[in-house]
C-alpha positions in Angstrom: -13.2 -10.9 7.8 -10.0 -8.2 8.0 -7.3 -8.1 9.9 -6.8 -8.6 13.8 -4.1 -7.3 16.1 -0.2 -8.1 15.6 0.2 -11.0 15.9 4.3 -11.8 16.2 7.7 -9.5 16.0 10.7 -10.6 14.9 13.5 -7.9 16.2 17.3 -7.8 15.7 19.4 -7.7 18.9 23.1 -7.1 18.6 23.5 -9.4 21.8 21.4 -12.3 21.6 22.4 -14.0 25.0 21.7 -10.6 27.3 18.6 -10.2 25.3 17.5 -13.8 26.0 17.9 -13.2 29.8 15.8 -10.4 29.6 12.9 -11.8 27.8 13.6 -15.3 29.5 15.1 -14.2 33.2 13.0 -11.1 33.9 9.6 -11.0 31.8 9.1 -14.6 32.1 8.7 -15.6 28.2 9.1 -19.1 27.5 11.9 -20.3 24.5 9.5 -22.2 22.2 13.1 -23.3 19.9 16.2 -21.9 19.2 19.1 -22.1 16.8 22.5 -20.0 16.6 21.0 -17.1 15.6 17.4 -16.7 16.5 15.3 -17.5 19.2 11.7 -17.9 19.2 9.7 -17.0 22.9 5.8 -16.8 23.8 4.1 -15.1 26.4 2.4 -18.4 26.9 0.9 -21.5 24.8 2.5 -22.9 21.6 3.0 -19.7 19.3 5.7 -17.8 19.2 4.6 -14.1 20.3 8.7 -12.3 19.8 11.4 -13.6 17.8 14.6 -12.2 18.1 17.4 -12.6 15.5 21.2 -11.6 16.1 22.0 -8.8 14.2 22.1 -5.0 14.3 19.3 -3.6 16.3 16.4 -3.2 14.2 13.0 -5.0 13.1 13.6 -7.8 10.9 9.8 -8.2 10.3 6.2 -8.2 12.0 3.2 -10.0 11.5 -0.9 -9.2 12.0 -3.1 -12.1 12.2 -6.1 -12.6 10.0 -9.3 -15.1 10.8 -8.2 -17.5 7.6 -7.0 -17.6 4.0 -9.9 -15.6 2.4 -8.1 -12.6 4.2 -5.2 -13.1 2.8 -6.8 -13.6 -0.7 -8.6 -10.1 -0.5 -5.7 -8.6 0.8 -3.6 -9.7 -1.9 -5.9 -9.0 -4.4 -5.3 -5.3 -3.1 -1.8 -5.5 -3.3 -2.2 -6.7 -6.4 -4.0 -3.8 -8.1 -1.5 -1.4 -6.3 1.2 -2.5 -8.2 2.8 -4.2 -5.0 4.6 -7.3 -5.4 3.2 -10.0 -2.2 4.2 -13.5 -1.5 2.5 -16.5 -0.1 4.7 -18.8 2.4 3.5 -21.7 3.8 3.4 -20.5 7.6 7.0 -22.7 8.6 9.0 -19.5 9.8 8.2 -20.2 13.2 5.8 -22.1 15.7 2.0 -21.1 15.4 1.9 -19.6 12.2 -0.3 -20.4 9.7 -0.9 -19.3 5.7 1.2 -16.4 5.5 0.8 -13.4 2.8 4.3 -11.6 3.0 4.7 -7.9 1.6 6.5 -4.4 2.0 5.3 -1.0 3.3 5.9 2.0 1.3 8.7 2.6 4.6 10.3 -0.6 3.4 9.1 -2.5 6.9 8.2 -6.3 5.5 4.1 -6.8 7.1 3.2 -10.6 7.4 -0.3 -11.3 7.6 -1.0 -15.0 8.5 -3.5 -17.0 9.8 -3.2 -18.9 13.0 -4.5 -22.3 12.0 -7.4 -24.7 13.4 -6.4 -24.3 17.3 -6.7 -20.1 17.5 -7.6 -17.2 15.1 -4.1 -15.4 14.8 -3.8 -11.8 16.1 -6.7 -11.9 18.6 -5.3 -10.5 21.9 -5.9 -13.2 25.4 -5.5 -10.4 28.3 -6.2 -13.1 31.1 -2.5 -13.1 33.1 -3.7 -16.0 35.1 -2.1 -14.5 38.1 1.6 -14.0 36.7 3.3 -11.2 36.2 4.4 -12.8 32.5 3.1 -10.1 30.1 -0.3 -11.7 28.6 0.3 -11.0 24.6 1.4 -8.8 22.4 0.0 -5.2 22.2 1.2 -3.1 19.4 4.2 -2.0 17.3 5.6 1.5 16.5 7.6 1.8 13.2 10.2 4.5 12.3 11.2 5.1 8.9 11.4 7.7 6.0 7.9 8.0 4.2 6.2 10.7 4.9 3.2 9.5 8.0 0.6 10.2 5.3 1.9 7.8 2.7 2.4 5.4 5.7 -1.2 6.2 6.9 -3.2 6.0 3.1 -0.9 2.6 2.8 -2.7 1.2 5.6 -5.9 2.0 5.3 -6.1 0.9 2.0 -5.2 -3.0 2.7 -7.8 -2.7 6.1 -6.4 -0.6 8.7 -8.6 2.2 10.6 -7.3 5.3 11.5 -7.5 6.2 15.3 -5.1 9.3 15.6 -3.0 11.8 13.5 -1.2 14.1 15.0 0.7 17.2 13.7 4.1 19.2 14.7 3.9 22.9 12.9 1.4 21.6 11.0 3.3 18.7 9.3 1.8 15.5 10.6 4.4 13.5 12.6 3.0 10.3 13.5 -0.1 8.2 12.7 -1.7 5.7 15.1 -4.5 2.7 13.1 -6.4 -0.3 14.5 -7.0 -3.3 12.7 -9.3 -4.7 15.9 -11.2 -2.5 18.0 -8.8 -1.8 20.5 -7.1 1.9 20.4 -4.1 1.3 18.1 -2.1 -1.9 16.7 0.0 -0.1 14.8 1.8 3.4 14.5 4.5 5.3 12.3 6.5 8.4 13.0 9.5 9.8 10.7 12.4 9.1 11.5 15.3 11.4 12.9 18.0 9.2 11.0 17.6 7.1 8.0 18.7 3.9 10.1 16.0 4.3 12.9 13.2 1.6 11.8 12.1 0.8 15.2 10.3 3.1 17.9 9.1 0.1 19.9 7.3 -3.4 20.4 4.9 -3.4 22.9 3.3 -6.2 25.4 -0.2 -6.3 26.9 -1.2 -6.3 30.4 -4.2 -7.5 31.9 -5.0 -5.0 34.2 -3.7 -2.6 37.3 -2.9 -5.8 39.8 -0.9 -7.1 36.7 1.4 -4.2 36.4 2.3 -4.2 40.2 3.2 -7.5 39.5 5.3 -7.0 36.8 6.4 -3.8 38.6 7.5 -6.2 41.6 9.7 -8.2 39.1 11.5 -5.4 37.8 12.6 -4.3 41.0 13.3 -8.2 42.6 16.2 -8.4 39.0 17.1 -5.1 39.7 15.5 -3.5 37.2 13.1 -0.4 37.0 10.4 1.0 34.7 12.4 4.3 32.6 8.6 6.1 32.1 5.5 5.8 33.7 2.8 4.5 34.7 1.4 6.9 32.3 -1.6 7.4 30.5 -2.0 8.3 26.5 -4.4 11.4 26.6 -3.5 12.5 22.9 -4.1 16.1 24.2 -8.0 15.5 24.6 -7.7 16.0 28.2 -10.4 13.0 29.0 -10.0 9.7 30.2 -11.7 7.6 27.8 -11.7 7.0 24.2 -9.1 6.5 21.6 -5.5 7.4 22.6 -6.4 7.3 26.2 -5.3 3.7 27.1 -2.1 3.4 29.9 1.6 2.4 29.4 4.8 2.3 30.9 8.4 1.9 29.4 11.3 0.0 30.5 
């Protein structure tokens, strides 16, 4: 019972086409279906991992997977008593998902939960890259928007989010980082700079350091390179394990 990692993004691109070559050409994500507008991709098997939707860049909406319909029940009985409206969808938007719970964050972000349905438990990360350099899953999301991080933060907590990290500029807290698994962070928030930044980033998982020299080696065979990193999330603790420690890198 609760809720797992993220389990599906759906992000606005203003070209859908050069988008689609990246996520297609250069990461290696498969085109599950596609229409005029939107195209739906997975990092592997039959779900659809990223949407994206042509449109002004932004999120349209992202979704964390639960284990079944009970969590979504509990859930929206939370909602419920917070005065926040929620709607149950059947789980048709795209392929893979299940019984879906749709509501809004204080921010205005739209959070699906949904379940995954009787072939996998939705939101529950594979790491196993099988030997590609195809990222293995998704990872985590980072949200911009207007709320105050706090608001953002009790928000989450409240429907079944942990906290793992708050940190403060000047003594305001800036951005907030909360797990729904056990892994360091699923989800974070920071205020925005301008009122239409809704999107920091979406990011994938990797399987380990032999998969991001492989993923490295693709960049550079498309003519592409990473923009940050390899780095590694200390969250000023200055040790090498523990929350806010895992490793990125940006392109």
């Amino acid at each position: 019972m609760g809720i797992n990692r993220i389990d599906h993004a759906a992000i606005y691109v203003g070209d859908l086409g050069k988008a689609l070559t990246w996520y297609q050409d250069v990461l290696g994500l498969t085109v599950l279906s596609r229409s005029e507008d939107t195209v739906h991709l997975a990092c592997r098997g039959k779900a659809a991992d990223l949407t994206l939707v042509k449109g002004v860049k932004s999120l349209e909406h992202f979704t964390f997977g639960v284990d079944d319909e009970e969590d979504l029940d509990r859930v929206a009985g939370i909602l419920s008593r917070e005065g926040v409206k929620a709607e149950r969808r059947a789980g048709d938007s795209r392929p893979g998902e299940g019984a879906t719970l749709k509501f809004h964050l204080p921010s205005g972000h739209e959070l699906r939960l949904c379940t995954g349905g009787a072939e996998r438990r939705a939101g529950i990360s594979d790491f196993d890259a099988k030997g590609s350099h195809v990222p293995s899953d998704m990872d985590h999301i980072n949200l911009l928007g207007e709320v105050e991080p706090e608001v953002m933060r009790d928000f989450l907590m409240t429907i079944g989010f942990k906290s793992s990290l708050n940190i403060s500029v000047g003594g305001q807290l800036a951005g907030i980082w909360l797990r729904g698994s056990a892994y360091d962070h699923d989800i974070a928030y920071m205020k925005s700079i301008r009122p239409t930044d809704r999107l920091h980033h979406v990011a994938f998982a990797v399987e380990d350091g032999n998969h991001y020299f492989r993923l490295s080696d693709r960049l550079m065979e498309t003519g592409h390179r990473w923009e940050f990193g390899p780095g590694r999330h200390n969250a000023g603790l200055g040790k090498s394990t523990g929350f806010g420690t895992n490793n990125y890198a940006v392109e």
